[in-house]
N, C-alpha and C positions, 0 to 999 in steps of 0.2 A: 679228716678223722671225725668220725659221727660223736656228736655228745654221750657221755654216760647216761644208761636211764635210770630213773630212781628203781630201788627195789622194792620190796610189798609194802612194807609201812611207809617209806614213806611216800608213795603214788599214793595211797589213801590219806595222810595227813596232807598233802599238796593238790590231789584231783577231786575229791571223792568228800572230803569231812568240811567243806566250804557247800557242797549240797545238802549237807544232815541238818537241818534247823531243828526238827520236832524235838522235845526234850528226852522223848523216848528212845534215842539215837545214842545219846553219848557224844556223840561229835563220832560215833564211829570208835570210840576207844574201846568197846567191850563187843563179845561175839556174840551178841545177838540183844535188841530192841524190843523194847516193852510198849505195846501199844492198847490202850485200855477204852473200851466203846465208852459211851455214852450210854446211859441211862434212859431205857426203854428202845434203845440201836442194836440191831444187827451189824458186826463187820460183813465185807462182802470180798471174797479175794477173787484171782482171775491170775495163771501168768501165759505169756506167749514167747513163743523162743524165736527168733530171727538170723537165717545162714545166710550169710554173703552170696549172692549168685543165685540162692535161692525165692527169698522173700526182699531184696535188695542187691544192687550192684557193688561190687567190693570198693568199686572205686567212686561210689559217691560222695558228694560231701559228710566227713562227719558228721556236722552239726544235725544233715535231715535224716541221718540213720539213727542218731540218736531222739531226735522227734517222731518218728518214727516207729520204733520200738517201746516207746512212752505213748502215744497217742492210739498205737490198735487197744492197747488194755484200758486203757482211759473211755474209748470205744465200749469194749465191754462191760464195764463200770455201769456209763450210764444207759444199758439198754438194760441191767436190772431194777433199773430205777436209783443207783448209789451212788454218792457225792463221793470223790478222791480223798482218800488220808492221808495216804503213802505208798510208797514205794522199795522194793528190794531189787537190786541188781545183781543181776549175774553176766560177767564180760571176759568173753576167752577169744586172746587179744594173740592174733597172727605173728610169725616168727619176727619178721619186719615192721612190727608197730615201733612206733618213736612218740614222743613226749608231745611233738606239736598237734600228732595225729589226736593224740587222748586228750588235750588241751581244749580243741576244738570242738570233739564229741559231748566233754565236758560242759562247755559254752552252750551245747545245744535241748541239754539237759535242764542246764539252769534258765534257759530262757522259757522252756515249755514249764517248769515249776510257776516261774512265775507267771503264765498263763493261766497256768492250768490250778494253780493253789493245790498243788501236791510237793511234797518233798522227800527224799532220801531218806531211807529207814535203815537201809544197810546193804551187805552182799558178800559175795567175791569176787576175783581176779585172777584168772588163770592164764597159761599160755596154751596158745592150741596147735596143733598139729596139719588142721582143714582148714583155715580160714576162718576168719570172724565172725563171732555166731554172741549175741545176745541177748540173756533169756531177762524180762521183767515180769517179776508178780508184782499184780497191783492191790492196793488194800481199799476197800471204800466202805460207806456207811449209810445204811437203811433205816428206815422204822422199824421196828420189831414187827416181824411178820410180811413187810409189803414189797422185799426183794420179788422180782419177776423172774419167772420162768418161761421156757418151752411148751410148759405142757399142762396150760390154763386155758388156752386158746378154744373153744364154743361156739355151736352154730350158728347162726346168727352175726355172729360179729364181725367189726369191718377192718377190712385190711389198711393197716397206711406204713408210709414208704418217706426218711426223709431225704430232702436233697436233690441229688441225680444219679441215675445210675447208669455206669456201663463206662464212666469216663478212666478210670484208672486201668482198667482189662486196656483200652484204646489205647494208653499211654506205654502201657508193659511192651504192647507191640510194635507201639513206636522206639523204643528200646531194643528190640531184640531186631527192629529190620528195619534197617536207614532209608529204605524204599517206600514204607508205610503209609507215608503223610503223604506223599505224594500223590501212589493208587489212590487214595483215599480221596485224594481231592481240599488237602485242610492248606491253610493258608497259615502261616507263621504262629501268629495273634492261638488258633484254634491247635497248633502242635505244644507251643508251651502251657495250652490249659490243659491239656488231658497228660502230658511228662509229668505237673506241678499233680496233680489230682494221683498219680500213682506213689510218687517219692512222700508227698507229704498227706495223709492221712487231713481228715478233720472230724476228730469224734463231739459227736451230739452232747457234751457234757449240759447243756443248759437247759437239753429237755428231759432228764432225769428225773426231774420233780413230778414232771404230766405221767412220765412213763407210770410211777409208783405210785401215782394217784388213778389212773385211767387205763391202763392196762392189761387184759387176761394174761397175754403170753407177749414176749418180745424177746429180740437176739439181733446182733451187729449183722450186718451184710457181710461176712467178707468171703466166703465160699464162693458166693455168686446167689443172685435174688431167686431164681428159682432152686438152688437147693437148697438156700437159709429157710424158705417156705417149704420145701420140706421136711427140713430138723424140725419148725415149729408143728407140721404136720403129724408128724410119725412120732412124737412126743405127745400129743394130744388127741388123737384119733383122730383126725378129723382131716376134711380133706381141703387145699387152697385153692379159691378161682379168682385168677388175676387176668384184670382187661390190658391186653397190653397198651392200647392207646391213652390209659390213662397213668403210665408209667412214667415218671417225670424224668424228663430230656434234655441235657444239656444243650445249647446252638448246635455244637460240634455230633455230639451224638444225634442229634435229629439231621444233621447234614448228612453224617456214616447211615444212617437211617434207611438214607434216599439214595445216597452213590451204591450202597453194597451190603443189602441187604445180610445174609453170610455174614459179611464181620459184623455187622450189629446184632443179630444173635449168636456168635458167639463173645463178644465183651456186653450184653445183656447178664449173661448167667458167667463171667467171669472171675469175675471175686475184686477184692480191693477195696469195693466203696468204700467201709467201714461209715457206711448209713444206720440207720436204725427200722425195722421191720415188725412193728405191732397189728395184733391185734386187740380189736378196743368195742366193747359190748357199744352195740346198733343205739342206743337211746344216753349215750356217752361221748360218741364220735364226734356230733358238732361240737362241743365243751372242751374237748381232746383238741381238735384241730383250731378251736380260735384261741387256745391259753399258747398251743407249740406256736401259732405264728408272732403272739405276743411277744413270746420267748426270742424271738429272731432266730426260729428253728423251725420254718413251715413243715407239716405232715401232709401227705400227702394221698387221697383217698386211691387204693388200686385194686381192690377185688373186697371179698367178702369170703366168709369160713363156712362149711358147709357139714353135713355128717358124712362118715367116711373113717376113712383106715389111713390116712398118710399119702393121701394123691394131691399133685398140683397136676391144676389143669389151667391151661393160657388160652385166651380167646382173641379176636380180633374183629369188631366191626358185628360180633354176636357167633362167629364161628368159631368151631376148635383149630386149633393150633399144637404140633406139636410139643410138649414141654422138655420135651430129651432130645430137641435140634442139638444143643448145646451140652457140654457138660463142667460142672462148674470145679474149682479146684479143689484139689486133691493134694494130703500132708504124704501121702505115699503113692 
């Protein structure tokens, strides 16, 4: 016979008010948290919702769906330039959840807090009907005035890119098709780096400062890199030229590169990275790119902004390239 599960109060007195540190919180005693900037700060909020099966496997570990779902808005966070405050949950918990399920998601929560120097603001808890779905807004904090946007982005100025991209799109597929790794040609070592790169996010938190300093325009990868460079495109008139060769590549992706050509343009523009995608005024760029590598968060120089209406265009070795081989994801 299954354990009794707690009911509302007390899953939040037992899972949920052990996350609430900020004094703004209550401990979770009152329905709703009072969070007050800082003087001469912008708040900056951002939330992302996560459905099992959709943006995640139902049957993953807890602990990385709850890093997870904390780490794309953390993502967001610092690609306007904004350091973490906090956080509000929203958790509509499947017919069959149980105590150890939420114990552990919990665990995964509080480990990414303390990564991440974010904490529990608040929320709710529902039961769902479809499966496990997660919505987190995240709260962060700017200088007055120097949040980034979309649609700052200027002729002249250079494109950079951080990380790798393409490895999470490769992972998703190794997910959905046990054959994958295989065709693909990856060896063990090279399938648990692109699984690890899809389940577990790593958002750019450390180069939030460059962003807000150095900046026109910036937004997270996770659509897929050429159509994140078009949001920044079609938000600022302007049009993006990206060299693909100068597109930084994982081993693994530079191996899918060579074996099969096809899936490396489509997990190019597949979404996931959750990288960061600026542009950064031509006489700013080298300043930009030696403070990110200080940061232990190299950028990475990939094209240049140009005038224009919202076109990217990809090249190769000086020629055009299709940019709509691919098509990146989509919430509907």
């Amino acid at each position: 016979m299954s354990a009794a599960r707690p009911g509302e109060f007390e899953l939040i007195k037992q899972f949920f008010a052990p996350l609430a540190k900020n004094p703004g919180s209550v401990g979770l005693t009152d329905d709703a948290a009072v969070l007050s900037p800082r003087d001469g700060y912008d708040l900056v909020l951002t939330k992302d919702v996560l459905a099992a099966d959709i943006h995640f496997f139902a049957d993953d570990a807890p602990e990385a769906i709850a890093a997870k779902a904390l780490r794309v808005n953390l993502s967001d966070l610092a690609a306007k330039g904004a350091t973490p405050r906090g956080y509000l949950l929203g958790l509509a918990l499947p017919k069959n959840w149980t105590a150890g399920w939420l114990e552990r998601f919990c665990n995964g929560l509080a480990a990414d807090q303390a990564a991440y120097d974010i904490d529990l603001l608040g929320g709710d808890t529902i039961r769902s009907s479809n499966g496990l779905q997660v919505s987190i807004t995240a709260i962060g904090e700017v200088e007055a005035g120097n949040a980034v946007r979309r649609c700052g982005a200027k002729p002249g100025d250079q494109l950079f890119v951080t990380g790798t991209i393409g490895d999470a799109a490769a992972g998703l597929k190794a997910r959905l098709d046990p054959e994958f790794c295989r065709r693909s040609g990856l060896n063990e070592d090279q399938e648990k780096h692109i699984l690890d790169r899809y389940l577990l996010p790593r958002p750019r938190t450390r180069l939030a400062p460059m962003i807000a300093r150095y900046a026109s325009a910036s937004m997270d990868v996770s659509d897929g890199l050429l159509s994140d460079a078009g949001h920044i495109a079609t938000a600022s008139a302007v049009d993006m030229r990206i060299d693909l060769e100068a597109v930084p590549l994982s081993m693994t992706m530079a191996h899918i590169k060579e074996a099969a050509p096809e899936t490396f343009f489509s997990c190019l523009n597949g979404g996931d990275d959750y990288e960061i995608l600026a542009a950064v005024p031509a006489q700013s760029a080298a300043d930009f790119a030696a403070d990110a590598r200080a940061a232990g968060c190299p950028a990475h120089a990939i094209g240049r902004v140009d005038e224009g209406n919202g076109g990217v265009h990809l090249s190769k070795d000086g020629a055009p390239l299709a940019a709509g081989q691919s098509v990146g994801f989509s919430h509907f």
